[in-house]
C-alpha positions as CSV (number, residue, x, y, z in Angstrom):
1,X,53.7,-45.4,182.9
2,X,52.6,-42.2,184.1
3,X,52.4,-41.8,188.1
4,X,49.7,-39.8,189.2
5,X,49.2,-39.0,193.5
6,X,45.3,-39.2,193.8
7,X,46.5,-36.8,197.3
8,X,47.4,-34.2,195.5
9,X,46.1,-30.5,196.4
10,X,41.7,-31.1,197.3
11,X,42.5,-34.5,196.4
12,X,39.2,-35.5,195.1
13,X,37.4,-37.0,192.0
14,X,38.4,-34.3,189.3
15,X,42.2,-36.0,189.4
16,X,41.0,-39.6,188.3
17,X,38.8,-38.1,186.0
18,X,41.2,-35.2,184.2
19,X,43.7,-38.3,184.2
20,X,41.1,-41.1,182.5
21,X,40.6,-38.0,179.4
22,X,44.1,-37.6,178.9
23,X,45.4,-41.0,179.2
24,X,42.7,-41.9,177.1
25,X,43.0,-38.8,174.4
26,X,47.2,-39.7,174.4
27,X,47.0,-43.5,175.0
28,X,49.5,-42.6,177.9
29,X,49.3,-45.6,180.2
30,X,48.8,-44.2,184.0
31,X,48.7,-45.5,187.4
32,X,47.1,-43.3,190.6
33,X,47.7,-44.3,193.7
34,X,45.7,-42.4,197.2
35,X,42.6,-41.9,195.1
36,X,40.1,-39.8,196.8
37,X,42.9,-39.3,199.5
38,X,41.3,-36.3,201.4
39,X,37.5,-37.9,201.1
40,X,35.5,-38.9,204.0
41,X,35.3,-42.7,202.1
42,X,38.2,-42.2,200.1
43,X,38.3,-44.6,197.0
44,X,36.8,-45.0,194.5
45,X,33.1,-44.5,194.8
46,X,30.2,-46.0,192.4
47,X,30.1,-42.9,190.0
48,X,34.1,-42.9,189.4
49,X,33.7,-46.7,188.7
50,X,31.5,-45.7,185.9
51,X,33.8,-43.4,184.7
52,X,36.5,-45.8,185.2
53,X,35.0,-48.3,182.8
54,X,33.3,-45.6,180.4
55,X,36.9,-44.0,179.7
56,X,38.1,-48.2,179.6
57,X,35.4,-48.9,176.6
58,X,36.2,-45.7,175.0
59,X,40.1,-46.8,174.3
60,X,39.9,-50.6,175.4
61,X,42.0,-49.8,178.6
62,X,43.2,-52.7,180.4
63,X,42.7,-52.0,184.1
64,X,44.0,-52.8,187.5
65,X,42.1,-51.9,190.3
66,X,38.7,-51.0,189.2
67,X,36.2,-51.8,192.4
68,X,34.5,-50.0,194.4
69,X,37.1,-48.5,197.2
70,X,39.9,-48.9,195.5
71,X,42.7,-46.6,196.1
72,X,44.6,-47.6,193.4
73,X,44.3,-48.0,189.8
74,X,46.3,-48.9,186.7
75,X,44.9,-47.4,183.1
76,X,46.6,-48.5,179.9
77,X,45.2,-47.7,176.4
78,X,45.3,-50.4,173.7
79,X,43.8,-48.5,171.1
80,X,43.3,-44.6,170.0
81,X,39.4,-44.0,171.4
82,X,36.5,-45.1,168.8
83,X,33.9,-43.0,168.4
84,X,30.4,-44.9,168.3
85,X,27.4,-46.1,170.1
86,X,27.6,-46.2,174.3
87,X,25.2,-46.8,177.0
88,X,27.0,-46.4,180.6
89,X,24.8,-47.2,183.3
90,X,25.4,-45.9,187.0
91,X,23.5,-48.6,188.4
92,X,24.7,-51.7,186.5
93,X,27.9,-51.1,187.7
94,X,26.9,-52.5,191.1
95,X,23.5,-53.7,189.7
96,X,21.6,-51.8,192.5
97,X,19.8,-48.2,191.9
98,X,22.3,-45.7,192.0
99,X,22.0,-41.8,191.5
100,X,25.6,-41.1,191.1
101,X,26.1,-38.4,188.6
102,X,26.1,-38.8,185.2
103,X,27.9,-35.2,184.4
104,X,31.0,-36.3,185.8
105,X,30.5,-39.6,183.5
106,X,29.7,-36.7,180.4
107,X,32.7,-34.8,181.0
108,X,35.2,-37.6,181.4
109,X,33.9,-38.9,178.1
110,X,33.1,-36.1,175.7
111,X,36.8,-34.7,174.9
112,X,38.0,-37.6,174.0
113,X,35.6,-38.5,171.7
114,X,35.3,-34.8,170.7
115,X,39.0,-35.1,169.2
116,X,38.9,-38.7,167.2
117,X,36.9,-39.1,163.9
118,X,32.9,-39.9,163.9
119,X,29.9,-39.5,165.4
120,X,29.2,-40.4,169.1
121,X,25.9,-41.3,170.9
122,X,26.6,-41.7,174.8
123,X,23.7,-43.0,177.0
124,X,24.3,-42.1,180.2
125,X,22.0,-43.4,182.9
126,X,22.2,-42.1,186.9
127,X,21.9,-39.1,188.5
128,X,21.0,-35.7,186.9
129,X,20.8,-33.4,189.3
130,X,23.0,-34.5,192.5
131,X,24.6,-32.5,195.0
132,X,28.7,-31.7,194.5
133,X,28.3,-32.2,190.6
134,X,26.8,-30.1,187.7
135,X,23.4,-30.3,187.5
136,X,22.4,-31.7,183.7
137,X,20.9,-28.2,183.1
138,X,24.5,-26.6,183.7
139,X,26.3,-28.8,181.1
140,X,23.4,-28.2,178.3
141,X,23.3,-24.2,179.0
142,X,26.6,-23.0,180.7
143,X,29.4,-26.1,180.1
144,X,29.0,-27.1,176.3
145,X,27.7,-23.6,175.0
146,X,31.5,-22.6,175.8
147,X,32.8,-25.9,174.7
148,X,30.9,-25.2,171.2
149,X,33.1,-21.7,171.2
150,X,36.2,-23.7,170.8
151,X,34.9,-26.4,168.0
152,X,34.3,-29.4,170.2
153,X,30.4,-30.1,168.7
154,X,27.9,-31.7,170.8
155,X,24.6,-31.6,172.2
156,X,22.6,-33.2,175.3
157,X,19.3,-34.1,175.7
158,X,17.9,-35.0,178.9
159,X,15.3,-37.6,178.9
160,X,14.4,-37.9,182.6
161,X,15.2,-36.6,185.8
162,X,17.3,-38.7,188.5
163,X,17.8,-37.7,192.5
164,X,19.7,-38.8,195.1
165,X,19.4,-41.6,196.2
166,X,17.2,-43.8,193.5
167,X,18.8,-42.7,190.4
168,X,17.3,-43.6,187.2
169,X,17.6,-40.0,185.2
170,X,19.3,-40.2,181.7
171,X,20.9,-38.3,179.9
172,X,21.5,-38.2,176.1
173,X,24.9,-36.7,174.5
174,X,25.6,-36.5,170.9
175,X,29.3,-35.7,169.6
176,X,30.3,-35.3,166.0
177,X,34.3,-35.8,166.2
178,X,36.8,-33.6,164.5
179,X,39.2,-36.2,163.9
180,X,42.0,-33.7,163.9
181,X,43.3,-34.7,167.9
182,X,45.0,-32.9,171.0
183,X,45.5,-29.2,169.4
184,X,42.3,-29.4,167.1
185,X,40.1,-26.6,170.1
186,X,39.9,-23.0,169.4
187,X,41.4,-21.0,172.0
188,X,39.1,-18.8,174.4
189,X,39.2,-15.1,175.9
190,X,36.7,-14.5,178.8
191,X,38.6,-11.1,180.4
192,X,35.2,-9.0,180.7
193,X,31.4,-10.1,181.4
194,X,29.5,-7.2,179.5
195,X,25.7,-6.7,180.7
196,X,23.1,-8.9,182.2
197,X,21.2,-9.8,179.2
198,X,18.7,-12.2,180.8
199,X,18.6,-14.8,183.9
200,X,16.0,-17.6,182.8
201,X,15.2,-20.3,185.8
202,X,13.6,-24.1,186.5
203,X,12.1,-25.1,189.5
204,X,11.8,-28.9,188.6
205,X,9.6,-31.5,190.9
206,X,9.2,-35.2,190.4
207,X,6.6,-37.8,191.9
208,X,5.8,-34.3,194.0
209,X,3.0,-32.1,194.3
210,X,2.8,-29.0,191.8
211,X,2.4,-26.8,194.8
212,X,6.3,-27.2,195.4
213,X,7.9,-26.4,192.1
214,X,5.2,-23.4,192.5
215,X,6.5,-21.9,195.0
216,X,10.3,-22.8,194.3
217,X,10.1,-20.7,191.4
218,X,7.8,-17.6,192.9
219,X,10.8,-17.5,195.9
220,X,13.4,-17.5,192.9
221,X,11.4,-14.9,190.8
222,X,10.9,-12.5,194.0
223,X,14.1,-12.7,195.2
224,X,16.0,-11.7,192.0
225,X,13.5,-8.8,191.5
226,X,14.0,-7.6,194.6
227,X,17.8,-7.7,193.4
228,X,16.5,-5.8,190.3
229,X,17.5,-8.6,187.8
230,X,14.4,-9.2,185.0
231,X,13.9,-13.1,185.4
232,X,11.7,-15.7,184.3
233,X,11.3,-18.7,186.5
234,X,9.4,-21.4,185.7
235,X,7.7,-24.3,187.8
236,X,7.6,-27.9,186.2
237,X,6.4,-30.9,187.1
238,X,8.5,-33.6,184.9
239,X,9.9,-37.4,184.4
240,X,11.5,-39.1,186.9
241,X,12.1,-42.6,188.8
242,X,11.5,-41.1,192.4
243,X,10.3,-38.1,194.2
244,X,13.2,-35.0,193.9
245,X,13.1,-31.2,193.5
246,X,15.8,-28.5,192.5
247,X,15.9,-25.5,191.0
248,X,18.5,-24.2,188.2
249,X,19.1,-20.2,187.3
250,X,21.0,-19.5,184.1
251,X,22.2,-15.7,184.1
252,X,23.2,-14.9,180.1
253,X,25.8,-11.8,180.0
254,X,27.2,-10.0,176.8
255,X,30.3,-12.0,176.8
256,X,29.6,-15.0,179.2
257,X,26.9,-17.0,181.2
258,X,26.6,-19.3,184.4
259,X,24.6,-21.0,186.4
260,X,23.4,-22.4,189.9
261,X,21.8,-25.2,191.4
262,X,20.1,-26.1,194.2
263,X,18.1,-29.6,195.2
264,X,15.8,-30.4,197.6
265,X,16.2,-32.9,200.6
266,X,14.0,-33.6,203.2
267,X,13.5,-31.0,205.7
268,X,14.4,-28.4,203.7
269,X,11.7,-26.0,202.3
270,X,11.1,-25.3,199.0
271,X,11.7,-21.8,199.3
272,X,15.5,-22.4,200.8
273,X,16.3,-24.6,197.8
274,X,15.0,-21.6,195.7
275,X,17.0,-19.0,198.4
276,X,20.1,-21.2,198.1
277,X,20.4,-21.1,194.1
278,X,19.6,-17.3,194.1
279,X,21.9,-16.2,196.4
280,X,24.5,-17.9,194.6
281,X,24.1,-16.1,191.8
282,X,23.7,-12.9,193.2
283,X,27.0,-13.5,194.9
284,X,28.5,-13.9,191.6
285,X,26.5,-11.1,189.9
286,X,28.3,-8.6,192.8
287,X,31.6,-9.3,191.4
288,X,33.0,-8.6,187.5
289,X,34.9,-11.8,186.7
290,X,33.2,-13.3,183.4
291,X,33.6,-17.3,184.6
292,X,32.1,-18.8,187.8
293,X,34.2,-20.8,190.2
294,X,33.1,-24.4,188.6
295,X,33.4,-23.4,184.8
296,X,37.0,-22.1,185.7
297,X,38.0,-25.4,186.7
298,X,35.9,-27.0,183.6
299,X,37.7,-24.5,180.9
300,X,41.4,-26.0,181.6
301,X,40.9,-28.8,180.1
302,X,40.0,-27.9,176.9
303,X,42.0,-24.9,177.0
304,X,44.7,-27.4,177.3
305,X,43.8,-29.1,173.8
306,X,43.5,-25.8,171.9
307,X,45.7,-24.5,169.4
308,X,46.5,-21.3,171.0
309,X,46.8,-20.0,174.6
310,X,43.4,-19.1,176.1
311,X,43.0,-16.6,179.0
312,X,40.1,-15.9,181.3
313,X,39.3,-14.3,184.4
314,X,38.1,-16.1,187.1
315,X,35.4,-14.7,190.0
316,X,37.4,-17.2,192.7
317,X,40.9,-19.1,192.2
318,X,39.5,-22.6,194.0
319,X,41.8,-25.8,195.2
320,X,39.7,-27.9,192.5
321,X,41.3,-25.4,189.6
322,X,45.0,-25.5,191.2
323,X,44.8,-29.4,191.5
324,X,43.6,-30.0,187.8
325,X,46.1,-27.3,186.4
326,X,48.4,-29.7,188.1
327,X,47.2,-33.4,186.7
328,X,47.0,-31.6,183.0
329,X,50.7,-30.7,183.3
330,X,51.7,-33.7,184.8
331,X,50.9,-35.0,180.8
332,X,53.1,-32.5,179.3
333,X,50.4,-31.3,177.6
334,X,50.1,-27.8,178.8
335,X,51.5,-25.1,180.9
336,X,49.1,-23.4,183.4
337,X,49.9,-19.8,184.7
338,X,47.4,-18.6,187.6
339,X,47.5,-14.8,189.5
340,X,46.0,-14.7,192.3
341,X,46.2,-11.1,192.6
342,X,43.9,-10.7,189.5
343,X,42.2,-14.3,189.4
344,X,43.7,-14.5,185.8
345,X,44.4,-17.7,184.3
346,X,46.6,-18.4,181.4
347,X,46.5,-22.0,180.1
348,X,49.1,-22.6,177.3
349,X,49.4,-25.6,175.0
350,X,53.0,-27.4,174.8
351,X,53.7,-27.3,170.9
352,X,52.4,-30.5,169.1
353,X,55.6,-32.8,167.8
């Protein structure tokens, strides 16, 4: 059994979930102890849970440990993961409402299944645009776009919006499996970002006035303009369980793309949620790296699984990225080389036996 320190580095989340995809892609039992070490409530909370269980179902995991604040868990495989029909259900874990975020759920599933033989339909049900996570507009037009790159085919479809706290968004992914396993991915080079092609925006509301996503995406649109960046923001009123507002900017370059979110709480303007997104990506425009802090730390993984060495650029080495270089090579799977001098980093795949 694999021992994995939940303390390690930002220790957060991404451990537990990098882990649950690779025990579950190798069938390498695992046990993590300190999980969500460095947390305010460290444990695990109602989202990992999900992901606990999902990853579970996936390979028919017997587990040890799996409630809500537990610090501890045991993972062992009993069978390579089948791909099929899933529903996993944020709230029905507890059986209360529950917005915890479905992306994390996505991306703890979709490899896996990505690398057996068949085709996948995952209901996932939650929260689709929560703070701390990808927003569900990130994963369909920044996350998977890349993921597509390197062979892993799959789609999302989101079917209604979900905010903190009620929940109740959902969140449709569709994987055809390759069947051809860990060293099936294409590698990926992201060295240079090429031109601004386009930055296209959302400013989404739910169970809210239209006045609000109005001027979300007027604030957006004036800001970048003023930045002299052509973009197209537009206001939608859309499906949801519960009142909630964010805004998503996509920026498309010749040789890369990313995104930023921002939601809306109470107290806060909607111009600010709209300032808070823009300056984000204005702060990353400034710079020349092709991949955004988040997608850096998204990329290993996969990069990991590939049949070549992939390199890329990143516009900020974070903690998150040095702590799941760390889990991945805990599996043997990969090596991870990272300069900080040049925010390059190298991720090359142990030869497959």
């Amino acid at each position: 059994m694999l021992h994995i320190d939940g303390s390690y580095g930002e220790g957060g989340g991404q451990i537990l979930r990098t882990s649950l995809s690779l025990a579950a892609i190798s069938g390498q039992p695992i046990r993590i102890d300190r999980i969500r070490a460095k947390r305010q409530k460290p444990g695990l909370a109602i989202q990992h849970l999900t992901g606990v269980r999902a990853a579970a179902t996936l390979c028919q995991a017997k587990v040890k440990g799996d409630h809500v604040g537990s610090t501890q868990l045991e993972f062992i495989p009993s069978q390579p993961v089948q791909a099929g029909q899933y529903t996993f259900d944020v709230a029905q874990t507890l059986g209360t409402g529950s917005a915890g975020a479905v992306t994390l759920i996505l991306q703890t599933v979709l490899l896996p299944l990505a690398l057996v033989k068949g085709e996948s339909i995952v209901t996932l049900k939650g929260g689709t645009f929560i703070p701390w996570s990808p927003p569900a507009s990130y994963i369909e037009q920044v996350y998977l776009p890349f993921l597509q790159q390197m062979g892993v085919q799959a789609m999302v479809k989101l079917v209604a919006w979900g905010w903190y706290p009620r929940g109740g968004g959902e969140l449709d992914l569709q994987v055809s499996g390759n069947g051809d396993g860990v060293g099936s991915l294409k590698p990926i080079l992201l060295l240079e970002r090429g031109a601004l092609r386009q930055v296209k925006g959302l400013a989404i509301v739910t169970e809210l006035p239209s006045h609000i996503p109005q001027r979300m995406a007027s604030r957006a649109q004036n800001l970048l303009e003023q930045a002299h960046l052509k973009a197209q923001v537009q206001p939608r009123r859309e499906r949801g369980v519960g009142p909630g507002a964010g805004v998503f900017l996509a920026a498309e370059y010749e040789q890369t793309r990313t995104g930023f979110g921002a939601v809306g709480k109470l107290g806060l303007p909607a111009e600010e949620v709209a300032a808070i997104a823009t300056q984000e990506l204005l702060a990353f425009h400034a710079k020349a790296a092709p991949v955004d802090v988040h997608l850096a730390d998204q990329l290993l993984l996969p990069a990991a699984l590939a049949s070549e060495p992939s390199q890329y650029r990143a516009v900020e080495i974070s903690t998150h990225l040095i702590t799941n270089a760390w889990v991945i090579e805990q599996f043997g799977l990969a090596k991870v080389a990272i300069d900080h001098s040049t925010q390059l980093v190298t991720v090359t795949p142990s030869p497959q036996s």
